[in-house]
GUPABA-168475 format. One record per atom (N, C-alpha, C, O): x, y, z; residue in three letters. Coordinates in pm, whole numbers, padded with zeros to 5 digits, always signed. Example, Ala and Ser with C-alpha at 12.3 -4.5 7.8 and 13.67 -1.06 7.14 Angstrom:
<sites>
+01319-00569+00780ALA/+01230-00450+00780ALA/+01320-00330+00780ALA/+01424-00332+00846ALA/+01285-00225+00708SER/+01367-00106+00714SER/+01290+00003+00787SER/+01341+00114+00804SER/
</sites>
This chain:
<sites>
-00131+01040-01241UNK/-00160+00901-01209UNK/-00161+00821-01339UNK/-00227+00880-01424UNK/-00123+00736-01370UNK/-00098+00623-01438UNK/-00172+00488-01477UNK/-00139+00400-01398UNK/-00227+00460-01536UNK/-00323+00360-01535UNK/-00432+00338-01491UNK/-00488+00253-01422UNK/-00453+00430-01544UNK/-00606+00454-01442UNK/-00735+00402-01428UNK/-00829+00429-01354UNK/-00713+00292-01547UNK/-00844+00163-01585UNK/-00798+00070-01412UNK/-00873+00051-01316UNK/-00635+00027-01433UNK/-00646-00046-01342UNK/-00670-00015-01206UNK/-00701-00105-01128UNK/-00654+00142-01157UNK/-00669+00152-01020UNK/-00833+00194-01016UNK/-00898+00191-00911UNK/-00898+00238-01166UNK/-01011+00248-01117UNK/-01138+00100-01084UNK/-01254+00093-01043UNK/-01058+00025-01120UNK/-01065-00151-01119UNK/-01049-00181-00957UNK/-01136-00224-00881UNK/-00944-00155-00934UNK/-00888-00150-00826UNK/-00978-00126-00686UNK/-00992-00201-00589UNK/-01043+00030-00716UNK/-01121+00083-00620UNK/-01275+00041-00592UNK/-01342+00046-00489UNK/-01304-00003-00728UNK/-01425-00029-00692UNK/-01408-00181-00688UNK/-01498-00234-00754UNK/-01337-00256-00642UNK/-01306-00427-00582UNK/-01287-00367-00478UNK/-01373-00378-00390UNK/-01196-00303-00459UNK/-01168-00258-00301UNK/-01343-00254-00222UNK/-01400-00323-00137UNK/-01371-00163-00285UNK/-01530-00085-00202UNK/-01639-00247-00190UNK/-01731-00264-00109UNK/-01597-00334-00283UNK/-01680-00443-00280UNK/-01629-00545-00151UNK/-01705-00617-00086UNK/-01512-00535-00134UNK/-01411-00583-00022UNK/-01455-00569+00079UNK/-01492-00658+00156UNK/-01457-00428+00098UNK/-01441-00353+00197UNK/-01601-00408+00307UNK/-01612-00455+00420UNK/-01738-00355+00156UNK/-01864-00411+00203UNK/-01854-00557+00304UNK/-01910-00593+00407UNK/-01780-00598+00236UNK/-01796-00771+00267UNK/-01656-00825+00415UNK/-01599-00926+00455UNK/-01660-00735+00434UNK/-01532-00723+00527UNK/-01407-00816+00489UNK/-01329-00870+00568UNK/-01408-00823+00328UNK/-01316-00928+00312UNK/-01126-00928+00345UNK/-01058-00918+00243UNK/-01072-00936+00437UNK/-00970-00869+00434UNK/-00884-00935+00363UNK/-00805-00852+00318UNK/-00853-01057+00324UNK/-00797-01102+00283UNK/-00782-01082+00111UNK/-00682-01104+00043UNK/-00900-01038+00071UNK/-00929-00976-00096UNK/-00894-00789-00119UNK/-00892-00728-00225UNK/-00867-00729+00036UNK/-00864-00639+00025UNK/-00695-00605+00050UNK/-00653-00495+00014UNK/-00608-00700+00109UNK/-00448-00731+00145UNK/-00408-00789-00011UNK/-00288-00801-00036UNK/-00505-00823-00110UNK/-00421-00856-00258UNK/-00461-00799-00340UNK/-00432-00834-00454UNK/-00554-00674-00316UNK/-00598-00560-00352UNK/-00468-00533-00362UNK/-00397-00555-00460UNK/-00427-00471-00224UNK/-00291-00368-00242UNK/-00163-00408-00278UNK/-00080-00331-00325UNK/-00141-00550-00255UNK/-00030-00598-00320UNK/-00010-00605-00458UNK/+00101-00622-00508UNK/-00149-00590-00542UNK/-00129-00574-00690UNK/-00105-00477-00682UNK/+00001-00462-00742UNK/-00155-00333-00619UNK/-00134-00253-00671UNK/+00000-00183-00656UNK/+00046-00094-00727UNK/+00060-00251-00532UNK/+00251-00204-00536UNK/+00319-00262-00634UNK/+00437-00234-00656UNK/+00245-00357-00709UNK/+00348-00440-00794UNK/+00338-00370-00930UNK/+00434-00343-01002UNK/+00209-00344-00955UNK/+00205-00167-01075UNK/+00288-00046-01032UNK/+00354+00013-01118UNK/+00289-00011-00926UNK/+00329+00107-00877UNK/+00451+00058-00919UNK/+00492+00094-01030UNK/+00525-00028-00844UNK/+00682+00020-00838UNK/+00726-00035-00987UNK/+00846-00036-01015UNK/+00626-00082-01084UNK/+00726-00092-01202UNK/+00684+00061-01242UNK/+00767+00107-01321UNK/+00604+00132-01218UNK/+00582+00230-01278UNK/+00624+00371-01201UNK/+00637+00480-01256UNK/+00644+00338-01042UNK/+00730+00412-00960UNK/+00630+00554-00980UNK/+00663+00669-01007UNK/+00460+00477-00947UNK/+00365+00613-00967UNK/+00347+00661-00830UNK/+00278+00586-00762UNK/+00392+00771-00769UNK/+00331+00797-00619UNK/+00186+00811-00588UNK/+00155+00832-00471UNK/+00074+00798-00701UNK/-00064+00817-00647UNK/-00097+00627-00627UNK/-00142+00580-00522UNK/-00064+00547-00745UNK/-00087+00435-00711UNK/-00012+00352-00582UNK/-00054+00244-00539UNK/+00072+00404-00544UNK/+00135+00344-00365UNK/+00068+00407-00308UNK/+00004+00339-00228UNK/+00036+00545-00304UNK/-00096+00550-00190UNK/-00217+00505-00182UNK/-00287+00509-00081UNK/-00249+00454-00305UNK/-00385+00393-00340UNK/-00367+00234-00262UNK/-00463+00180-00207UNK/-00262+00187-00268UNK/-00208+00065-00224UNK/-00216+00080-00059UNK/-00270-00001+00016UNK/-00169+00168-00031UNK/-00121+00189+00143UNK/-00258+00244+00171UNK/-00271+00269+00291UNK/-00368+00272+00097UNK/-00484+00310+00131UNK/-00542+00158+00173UNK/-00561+00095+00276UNK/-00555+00144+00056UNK/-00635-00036+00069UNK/-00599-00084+00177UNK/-00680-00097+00269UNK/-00439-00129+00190UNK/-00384-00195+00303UNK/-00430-00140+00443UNK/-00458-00221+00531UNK/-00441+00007+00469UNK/-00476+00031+00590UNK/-00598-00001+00636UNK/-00633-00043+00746UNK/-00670+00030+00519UNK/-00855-00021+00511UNK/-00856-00178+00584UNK/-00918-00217+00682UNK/-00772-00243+00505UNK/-00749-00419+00562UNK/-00741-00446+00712UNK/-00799-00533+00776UNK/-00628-00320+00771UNK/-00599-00374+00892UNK/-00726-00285+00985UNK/-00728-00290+01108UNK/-00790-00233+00934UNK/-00904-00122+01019UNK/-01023-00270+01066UNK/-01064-00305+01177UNK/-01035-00300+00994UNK/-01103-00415+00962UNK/-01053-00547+01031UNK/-01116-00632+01095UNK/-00913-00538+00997UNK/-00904-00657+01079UNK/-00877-00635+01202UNK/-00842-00735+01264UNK/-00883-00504+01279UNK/-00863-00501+01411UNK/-01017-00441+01466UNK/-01031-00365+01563UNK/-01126-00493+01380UNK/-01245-00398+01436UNK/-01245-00375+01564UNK/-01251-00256+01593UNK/-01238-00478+01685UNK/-01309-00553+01769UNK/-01223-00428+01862UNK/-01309-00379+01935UNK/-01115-00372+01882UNK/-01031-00303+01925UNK/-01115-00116+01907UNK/-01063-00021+01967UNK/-01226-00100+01829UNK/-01262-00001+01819UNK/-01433+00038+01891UNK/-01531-00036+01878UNK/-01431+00135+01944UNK/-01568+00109+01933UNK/-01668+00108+01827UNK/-01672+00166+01718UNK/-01722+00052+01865UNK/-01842+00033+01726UNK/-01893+00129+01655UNK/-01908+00126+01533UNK/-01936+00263+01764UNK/-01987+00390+01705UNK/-01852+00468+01573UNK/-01862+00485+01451UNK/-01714+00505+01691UNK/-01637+00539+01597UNK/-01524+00404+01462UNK/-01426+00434+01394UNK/-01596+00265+01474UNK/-01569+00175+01345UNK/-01616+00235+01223UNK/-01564+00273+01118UNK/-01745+00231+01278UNK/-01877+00216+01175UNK/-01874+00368+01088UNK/-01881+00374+00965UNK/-01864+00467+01164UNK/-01805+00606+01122UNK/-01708+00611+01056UNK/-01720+00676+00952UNK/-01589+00555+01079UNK/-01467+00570+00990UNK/-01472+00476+00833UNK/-01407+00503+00732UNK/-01564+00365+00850UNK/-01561+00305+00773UNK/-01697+00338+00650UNK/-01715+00278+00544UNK/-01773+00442+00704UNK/-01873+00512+00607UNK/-01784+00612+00548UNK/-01783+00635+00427UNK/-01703+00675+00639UNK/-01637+00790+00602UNK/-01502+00754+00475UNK/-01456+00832+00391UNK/-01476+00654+00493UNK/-01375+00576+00415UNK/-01468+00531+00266UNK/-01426+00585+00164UNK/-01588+00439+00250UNK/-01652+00462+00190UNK/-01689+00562+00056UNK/-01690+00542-00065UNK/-01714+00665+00133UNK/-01761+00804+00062UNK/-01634+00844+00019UNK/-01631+00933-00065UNK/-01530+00796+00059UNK/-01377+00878-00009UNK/-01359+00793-00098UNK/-01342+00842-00210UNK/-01353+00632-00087UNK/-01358+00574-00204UNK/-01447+00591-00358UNK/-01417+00574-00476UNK/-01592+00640-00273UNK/-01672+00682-00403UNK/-01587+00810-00488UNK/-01574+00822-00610UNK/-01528+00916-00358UNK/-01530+01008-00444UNK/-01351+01040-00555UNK/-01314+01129-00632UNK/-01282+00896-00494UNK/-01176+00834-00564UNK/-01214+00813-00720UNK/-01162+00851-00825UNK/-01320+00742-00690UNK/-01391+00677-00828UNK/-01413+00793-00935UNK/-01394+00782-01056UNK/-01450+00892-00877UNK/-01544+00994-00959UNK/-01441+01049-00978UNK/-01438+01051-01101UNK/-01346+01100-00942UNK/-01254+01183-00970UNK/-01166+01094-01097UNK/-01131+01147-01202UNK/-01141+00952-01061UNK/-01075+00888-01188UNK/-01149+00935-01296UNK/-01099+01005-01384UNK/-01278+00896-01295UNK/-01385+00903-01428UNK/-01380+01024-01455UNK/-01380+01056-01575UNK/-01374+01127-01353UNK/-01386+01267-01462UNK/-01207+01347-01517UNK/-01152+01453-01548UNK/-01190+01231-01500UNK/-01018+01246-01514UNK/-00992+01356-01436UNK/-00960+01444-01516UNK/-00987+01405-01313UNK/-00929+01487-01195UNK/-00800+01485-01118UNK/-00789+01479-00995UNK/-00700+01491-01212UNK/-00635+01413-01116UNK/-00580+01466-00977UNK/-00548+01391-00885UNK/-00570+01629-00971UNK/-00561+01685-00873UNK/-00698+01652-00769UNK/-00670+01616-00654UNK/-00793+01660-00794UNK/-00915+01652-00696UNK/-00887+01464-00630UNK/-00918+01432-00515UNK/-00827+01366-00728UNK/-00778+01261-00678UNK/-00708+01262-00581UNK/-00738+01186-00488UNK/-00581+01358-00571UNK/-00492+01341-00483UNK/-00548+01402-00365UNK/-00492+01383-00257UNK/-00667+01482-00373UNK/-00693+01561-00270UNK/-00771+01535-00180UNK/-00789+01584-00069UNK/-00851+01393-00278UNK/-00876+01271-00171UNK/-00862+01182-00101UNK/-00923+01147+00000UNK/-00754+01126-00169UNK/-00626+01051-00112UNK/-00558+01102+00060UNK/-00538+01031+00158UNK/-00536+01263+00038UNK/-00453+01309+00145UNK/-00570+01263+00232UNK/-00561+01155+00289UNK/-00702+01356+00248UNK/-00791+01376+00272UNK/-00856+01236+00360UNK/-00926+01242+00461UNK/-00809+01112+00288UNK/-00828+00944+00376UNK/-00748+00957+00433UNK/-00778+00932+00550UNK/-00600+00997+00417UNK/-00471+00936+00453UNK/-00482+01023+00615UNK/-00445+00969+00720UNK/-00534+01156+00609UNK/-00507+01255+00725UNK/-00622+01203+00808UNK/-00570+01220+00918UNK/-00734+01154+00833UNK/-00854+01096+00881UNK/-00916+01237+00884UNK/-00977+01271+00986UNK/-00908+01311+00793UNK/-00988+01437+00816UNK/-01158+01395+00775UNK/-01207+01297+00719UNK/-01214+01515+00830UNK/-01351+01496+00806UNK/-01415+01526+00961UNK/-01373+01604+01047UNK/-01533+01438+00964UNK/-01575+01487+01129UNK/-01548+01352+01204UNK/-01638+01288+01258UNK/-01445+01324+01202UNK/-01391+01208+01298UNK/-01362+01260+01453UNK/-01293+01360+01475UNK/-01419+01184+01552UNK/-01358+01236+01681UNK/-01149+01219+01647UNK/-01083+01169+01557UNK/-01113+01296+01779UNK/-00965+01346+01797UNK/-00890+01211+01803UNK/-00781+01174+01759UNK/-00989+01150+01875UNK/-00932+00999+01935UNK/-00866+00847+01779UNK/-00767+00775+01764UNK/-00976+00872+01713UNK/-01014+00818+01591UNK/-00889+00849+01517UNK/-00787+00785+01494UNK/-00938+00989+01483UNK/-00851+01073+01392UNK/-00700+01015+01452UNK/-00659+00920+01385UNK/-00622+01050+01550UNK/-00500+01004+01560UNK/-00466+00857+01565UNK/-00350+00818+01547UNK/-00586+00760+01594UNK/-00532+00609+01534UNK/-00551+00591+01392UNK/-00492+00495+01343UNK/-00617+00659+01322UNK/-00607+00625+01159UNK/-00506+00684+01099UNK/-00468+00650+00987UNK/-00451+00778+01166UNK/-00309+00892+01157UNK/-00191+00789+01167UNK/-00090+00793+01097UNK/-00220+00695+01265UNK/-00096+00614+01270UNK/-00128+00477+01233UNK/-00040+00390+01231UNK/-00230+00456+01208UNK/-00230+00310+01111UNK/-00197+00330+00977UNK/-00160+00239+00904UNK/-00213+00480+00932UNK/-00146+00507+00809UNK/-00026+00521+00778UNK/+00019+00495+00667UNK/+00047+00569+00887UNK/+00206+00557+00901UNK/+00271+00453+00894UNK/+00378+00448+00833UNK/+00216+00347+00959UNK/+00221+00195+00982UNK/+00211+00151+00845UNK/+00309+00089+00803UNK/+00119+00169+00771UNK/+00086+00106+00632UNK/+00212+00180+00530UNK/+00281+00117+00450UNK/+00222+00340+00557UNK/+00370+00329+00428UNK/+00460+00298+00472UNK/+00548+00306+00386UNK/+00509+00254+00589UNK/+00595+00170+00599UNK/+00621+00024+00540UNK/+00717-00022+00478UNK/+00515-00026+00577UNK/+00486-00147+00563UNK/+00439-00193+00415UNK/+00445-00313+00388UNK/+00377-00070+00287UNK/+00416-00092+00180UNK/+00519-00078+00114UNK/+00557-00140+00014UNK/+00593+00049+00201UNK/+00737+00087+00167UNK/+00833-00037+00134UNK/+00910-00028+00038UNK/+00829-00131+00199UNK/+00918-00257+00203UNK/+00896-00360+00152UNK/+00960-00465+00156UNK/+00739-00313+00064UNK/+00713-00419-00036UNK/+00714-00347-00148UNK/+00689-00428-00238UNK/+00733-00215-00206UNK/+00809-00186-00299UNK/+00954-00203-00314UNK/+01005-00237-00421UNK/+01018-00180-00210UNK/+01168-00175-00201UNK/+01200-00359-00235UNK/+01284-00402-00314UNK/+01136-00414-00176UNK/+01137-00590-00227UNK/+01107-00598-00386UNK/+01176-00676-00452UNK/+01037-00543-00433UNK/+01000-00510-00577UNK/+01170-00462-00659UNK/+01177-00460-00782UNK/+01269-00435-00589UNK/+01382-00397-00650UNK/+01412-00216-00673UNK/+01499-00176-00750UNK/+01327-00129-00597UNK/+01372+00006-00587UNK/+01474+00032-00514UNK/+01495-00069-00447UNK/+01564+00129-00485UNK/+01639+00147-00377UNK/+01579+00204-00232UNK/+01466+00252-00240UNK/+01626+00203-00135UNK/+01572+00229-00050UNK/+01512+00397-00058UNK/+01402+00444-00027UNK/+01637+00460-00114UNK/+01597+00635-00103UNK/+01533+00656-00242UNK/+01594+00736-00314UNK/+01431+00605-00290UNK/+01382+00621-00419UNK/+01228+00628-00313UNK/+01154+00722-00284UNK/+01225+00444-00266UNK/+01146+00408-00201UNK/+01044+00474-00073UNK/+00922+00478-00065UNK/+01166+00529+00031UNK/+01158+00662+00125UNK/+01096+00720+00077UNK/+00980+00737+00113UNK/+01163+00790-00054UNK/+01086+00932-00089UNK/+00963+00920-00155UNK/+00881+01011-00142UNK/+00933+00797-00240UNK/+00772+00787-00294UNK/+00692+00769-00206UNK/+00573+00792-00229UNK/+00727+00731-00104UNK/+00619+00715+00051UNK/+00625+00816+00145UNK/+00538+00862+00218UNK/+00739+00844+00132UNK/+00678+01019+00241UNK/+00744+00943+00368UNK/+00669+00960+00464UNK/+00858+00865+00403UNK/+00904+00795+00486UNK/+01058+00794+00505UNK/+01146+00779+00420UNK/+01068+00817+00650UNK/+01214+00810+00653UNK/+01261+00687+00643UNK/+01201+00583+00669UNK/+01459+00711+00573UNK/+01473+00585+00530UNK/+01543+00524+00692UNK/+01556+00405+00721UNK/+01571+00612+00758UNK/+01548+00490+00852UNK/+01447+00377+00924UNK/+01453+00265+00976UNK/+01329+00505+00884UNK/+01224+00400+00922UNK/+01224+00264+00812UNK/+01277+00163+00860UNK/+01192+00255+00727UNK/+01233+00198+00620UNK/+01321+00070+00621UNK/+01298-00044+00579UNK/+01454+00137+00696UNK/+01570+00055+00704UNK/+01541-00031+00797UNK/+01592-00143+00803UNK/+01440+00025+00893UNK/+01445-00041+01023UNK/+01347-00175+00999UNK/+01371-00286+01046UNK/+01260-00149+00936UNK/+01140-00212+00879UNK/+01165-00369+00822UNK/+01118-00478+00856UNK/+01284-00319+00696UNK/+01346-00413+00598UNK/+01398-00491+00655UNK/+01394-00611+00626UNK/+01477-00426+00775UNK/+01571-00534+00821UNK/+01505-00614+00914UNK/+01576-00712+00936UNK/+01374-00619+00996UNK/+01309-00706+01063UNK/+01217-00780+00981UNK/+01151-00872+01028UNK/+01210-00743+00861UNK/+01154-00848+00743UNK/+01240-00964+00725UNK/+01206-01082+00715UNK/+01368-00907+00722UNK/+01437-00998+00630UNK/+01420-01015+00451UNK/+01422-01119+00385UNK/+01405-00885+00412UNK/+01381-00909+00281UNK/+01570-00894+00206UNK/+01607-00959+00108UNK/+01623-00835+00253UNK/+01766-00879+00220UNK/+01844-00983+00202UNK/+01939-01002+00126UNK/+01785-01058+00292UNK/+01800-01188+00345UNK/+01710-01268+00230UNK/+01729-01390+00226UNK/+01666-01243+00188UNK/+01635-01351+00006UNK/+01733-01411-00059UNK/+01829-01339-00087UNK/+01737-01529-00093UNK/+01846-01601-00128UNK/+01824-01543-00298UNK/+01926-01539-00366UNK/+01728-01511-00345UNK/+01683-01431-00497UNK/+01785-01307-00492UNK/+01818-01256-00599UNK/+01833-01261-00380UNK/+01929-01147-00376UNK/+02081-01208-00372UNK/+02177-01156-00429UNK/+02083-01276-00328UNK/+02228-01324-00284UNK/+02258-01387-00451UNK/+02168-01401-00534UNK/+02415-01424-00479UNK/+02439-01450-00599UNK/+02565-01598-00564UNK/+02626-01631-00462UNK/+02560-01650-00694UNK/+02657-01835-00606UNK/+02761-01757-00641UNK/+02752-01647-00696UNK/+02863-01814-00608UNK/+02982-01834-00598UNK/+03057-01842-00753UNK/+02984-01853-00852UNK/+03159-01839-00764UNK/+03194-01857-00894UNK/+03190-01994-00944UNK/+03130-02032-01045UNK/+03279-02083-00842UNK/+03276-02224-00841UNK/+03146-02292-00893UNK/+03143-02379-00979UNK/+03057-02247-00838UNK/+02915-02295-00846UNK/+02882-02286-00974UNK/+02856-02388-01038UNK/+02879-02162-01029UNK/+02860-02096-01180UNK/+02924-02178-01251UNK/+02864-02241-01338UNK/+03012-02189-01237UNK/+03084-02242-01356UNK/+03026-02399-01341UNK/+02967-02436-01442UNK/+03032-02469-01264UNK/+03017-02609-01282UNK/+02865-02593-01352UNK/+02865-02660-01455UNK/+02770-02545-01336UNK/+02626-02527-01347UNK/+02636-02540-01537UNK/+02596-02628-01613UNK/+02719-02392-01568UNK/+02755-02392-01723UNK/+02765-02526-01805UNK/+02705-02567-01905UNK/+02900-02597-01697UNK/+02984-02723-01771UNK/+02869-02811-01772UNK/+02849-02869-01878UNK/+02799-02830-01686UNK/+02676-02933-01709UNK/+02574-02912-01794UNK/+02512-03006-01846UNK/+02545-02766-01820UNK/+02455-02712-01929UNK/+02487-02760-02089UNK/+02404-02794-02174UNK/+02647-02752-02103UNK/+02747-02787-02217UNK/+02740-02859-02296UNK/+02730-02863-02419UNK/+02750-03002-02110UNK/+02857-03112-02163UNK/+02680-03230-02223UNK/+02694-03340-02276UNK/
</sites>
């Protein structure tokens, strides 16, 4: 892992976020942190990102959960963030990743029910960071593979974004160019 002042920065804003149900501080949480990741193309910091982000939407869909298993997932989420923290500080970086999986899988003592919607809100989220790295300028099969995602899913993703569709991607014409120059010139 890579920078590890900033994601340990990172986590404990997150956990302050998180307290405060802020979702909106916790959705630019993770967008900084894809925008480190993909210049640095670190696979622990995109999951740290697709962590946050999923945390955001747990939150923003409370009302959809019951309260008993919210309140559970979100202690349980909690205690993984603490033990994110500790593992940065004691420089771990394997015991890091092993917490990471460990959020990402909803393991722990989560009911079955729980466990398979945090299973797929996490799927949902590397997708859905997937295509904000790949907007960052990776290729798609770079992108795929740092997320653990097929590139069709991926493909499928991008293309109902419309992030291709950026006029920042598209390039003028020659005609255009050149007159742009002559006016720069003259």
């Amino acid at each position: 892992m890579q920078e590890k002042e900033h994601v340990l920065e990172v986590l404990q804003n997150t956990k302050k976020a998180a307290r405060n149900e802020d979702i909106i501080e916790l959705k630019s949480l993770s967008d900084q942190t894809i925008h480190t990741a993909s210049i640095e193309q670190d696979s622990d910091n995109v999951i740290v990102a697709v962590v946050i982000y999923a945390l955001s939407k747990l939150i923003e869909r409370k009302s959809r959960y019951m309260a008993k298993d919210y309140q559970e997932y979100i202690n349980h989420y909690t205690v993984m963030i603490d033990e994110l923290i500790d593992s940065i500080k004691k420089n771990d970086p394997k015991r890091f990743q092993q917490h990471l999986k460990e959020i990402m899988s909803g393991s722990g003592k989560l009911s079955e029910h729980l466990r398979r919607t945090i299973e797929d809100l996490f799927r949902k989220a590397r997708i859905n960071k997937a295509s904000k790295v790949y907007e960052h300028g990776l290729s798609m099969g770079t992108t795929a593979k740092l997320l653990d995602i097929s590139l069709w899913e991926l493909a499928e993703y991008s293309g109902q974004t419309g992030i291709a569709d950026v006029p920042l991607t598209q390039t003028m014409d020659v005609k255009k160019r050149l007159n742009i120059a002559m006016e720069m010139f003259s």
